[in-house]
Backbone as CSV, one residue per row, in Angstrom:
resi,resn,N_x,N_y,N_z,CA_x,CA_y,CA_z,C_x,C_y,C_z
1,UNK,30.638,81.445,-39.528,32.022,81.002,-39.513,32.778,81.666,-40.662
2,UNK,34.155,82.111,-40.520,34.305,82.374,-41.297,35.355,81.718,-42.274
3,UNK,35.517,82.559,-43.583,36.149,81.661,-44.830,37.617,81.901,-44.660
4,UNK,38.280,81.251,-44.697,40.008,80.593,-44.542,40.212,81.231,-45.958
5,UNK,41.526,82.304,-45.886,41.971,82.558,-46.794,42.312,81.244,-47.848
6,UNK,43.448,80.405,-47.565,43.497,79.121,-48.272,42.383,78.718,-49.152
7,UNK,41.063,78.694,-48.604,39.712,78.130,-49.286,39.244,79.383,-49.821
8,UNK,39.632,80.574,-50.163,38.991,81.609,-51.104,40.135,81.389,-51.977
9,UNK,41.243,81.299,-52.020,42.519,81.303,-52.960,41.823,79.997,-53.662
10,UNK,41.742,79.100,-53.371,41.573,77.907,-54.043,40.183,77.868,-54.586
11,UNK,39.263,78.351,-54.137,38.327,78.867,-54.929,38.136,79.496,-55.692
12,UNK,38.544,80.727,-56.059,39.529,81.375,-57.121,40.688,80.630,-57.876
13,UNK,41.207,79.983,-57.756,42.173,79.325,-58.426,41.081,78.336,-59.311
14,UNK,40.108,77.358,-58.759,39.353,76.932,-59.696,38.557,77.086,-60.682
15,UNK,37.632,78.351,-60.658,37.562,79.072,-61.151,38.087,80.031,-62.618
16,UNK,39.194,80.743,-61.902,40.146,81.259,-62.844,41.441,79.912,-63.246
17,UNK,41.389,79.132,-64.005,42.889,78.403,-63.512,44.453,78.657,-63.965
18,UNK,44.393,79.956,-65.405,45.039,80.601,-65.466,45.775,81.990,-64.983
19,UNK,44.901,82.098,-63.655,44.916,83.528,-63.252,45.815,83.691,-62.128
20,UNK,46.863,85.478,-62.312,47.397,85.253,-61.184,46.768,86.384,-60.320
21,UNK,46.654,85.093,-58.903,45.706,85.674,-57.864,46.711,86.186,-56.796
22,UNK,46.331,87.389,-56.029,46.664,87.633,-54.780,45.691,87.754,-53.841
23,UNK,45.223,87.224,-52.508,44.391,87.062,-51.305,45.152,88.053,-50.437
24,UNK,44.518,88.992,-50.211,44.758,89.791,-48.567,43.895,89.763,-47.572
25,UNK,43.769,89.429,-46.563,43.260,89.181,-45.297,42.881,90.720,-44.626
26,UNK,41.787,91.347,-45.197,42.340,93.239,-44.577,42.109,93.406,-43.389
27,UNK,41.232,92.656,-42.545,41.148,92.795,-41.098,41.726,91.514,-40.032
28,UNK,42.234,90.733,-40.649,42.776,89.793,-40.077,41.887,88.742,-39.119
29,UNK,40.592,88.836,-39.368,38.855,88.239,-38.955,38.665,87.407,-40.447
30,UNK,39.313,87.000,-41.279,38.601,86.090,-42.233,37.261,86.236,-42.496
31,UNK,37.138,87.700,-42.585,35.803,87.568,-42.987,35.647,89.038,-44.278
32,UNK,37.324,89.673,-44.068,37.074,90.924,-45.364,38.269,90.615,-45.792
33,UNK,38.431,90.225,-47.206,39.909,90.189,-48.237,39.212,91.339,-48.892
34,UNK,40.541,91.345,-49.724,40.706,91.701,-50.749,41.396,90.918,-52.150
35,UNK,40.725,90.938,-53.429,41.658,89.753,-54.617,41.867,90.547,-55.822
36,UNK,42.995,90.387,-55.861,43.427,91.034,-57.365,43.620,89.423,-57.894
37,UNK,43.100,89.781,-59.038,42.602,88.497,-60.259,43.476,89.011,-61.356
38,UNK,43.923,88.322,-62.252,44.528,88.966,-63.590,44.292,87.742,-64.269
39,UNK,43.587,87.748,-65.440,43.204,86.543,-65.837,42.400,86.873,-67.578
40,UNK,42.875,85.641,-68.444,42.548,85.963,-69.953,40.844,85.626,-69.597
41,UNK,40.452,85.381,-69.012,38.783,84.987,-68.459,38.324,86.240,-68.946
42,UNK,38.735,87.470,-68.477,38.771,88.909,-68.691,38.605,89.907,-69.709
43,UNK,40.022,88.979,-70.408,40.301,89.650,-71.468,38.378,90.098,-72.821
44,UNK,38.927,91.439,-72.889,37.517,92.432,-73.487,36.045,92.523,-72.858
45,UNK,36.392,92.065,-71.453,35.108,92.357,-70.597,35.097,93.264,-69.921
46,UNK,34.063,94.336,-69.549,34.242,95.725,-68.911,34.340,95.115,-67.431
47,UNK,34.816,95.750,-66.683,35.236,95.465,-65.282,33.830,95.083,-64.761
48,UNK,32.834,95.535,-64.912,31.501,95.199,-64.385,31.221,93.558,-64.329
49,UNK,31.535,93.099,-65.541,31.310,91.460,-65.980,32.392,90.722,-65.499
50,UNK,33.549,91.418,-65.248,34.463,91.279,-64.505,34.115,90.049,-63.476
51,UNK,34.047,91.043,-62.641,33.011,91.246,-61.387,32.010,90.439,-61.241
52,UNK,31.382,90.678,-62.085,30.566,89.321,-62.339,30.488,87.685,-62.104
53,UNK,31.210,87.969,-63.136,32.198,86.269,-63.013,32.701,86.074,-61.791
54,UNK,33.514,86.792,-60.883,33.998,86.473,-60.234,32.988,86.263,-59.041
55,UNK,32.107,86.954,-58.883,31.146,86.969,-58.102,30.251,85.876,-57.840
56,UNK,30.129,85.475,-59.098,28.834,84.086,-59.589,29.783,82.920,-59.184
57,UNK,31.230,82.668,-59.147,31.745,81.770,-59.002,32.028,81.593,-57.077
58,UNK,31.795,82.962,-56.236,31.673,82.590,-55.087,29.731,82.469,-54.568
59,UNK,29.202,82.259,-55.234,27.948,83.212,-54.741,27.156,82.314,-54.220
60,UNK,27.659,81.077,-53.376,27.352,80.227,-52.410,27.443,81.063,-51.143
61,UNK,28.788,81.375,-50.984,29.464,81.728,-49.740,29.627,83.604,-49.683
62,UNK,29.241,84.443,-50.807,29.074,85.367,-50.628,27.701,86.187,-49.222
63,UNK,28.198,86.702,-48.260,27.214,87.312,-47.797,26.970,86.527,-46.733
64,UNK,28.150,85.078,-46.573,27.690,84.271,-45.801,28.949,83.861,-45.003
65,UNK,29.754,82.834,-45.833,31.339,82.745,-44.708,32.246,83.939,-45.349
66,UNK,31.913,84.652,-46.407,32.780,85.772,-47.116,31.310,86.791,-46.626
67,UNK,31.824,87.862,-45.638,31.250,88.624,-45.716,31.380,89.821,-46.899
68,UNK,32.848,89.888,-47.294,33.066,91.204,-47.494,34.292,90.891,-48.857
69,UNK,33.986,91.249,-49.968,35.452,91.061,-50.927,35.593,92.493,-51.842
70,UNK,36.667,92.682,-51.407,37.215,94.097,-52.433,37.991,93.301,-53.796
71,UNK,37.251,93.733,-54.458,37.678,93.175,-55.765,38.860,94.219,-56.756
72,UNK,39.381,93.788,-57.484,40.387,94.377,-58.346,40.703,93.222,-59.288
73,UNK,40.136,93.490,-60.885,40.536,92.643,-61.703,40.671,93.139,-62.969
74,UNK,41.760,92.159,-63.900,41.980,92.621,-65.077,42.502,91.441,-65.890
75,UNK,42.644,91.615,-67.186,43.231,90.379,-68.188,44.985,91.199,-68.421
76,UNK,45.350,90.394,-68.627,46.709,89.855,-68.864,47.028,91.546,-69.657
77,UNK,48.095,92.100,-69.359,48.573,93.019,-70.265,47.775,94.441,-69.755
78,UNK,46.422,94.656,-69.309,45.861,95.624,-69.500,46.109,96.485,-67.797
């Protein structure tokens, strides 16, 4: 089944709770976004740990109702 944009935004929003998020839907199947994150969570972490974080905070539903996430993230300013 797949994951409802709404419930990846808000999953991300909990997560990050200062962060501003954008959700894109890239095939319109709820099953490949894309999220740009901008968030002080970030701030002096190499994009890898980035990534990380963001990863560990879906990694229930990764691979499972989220098949697919194109990531893009950064801290505030950079």
């Amino acid at each position: 089944m797949p994951m409802l944009q709404a419930d990846l935004e808000r999953r991300l929003r909990d997560a990050f709770p200062d962060a501003e998020i954008i959700v894109t839907d890239l095939a319109g199947d709820g099953d490949h976004y894309r999220a740009r994150i901008v968030s002080s969570a970030f701030s002096g972490l190499p994009r890898v740990r980035q990534h990380q974080l963001v990863n560990r905070a879906l990694a229930d539903v990764l691979g499972g109702e989220l098949h697919a996430l194109a990531l893009e993230t950064a801290a505030p300013g950079a």
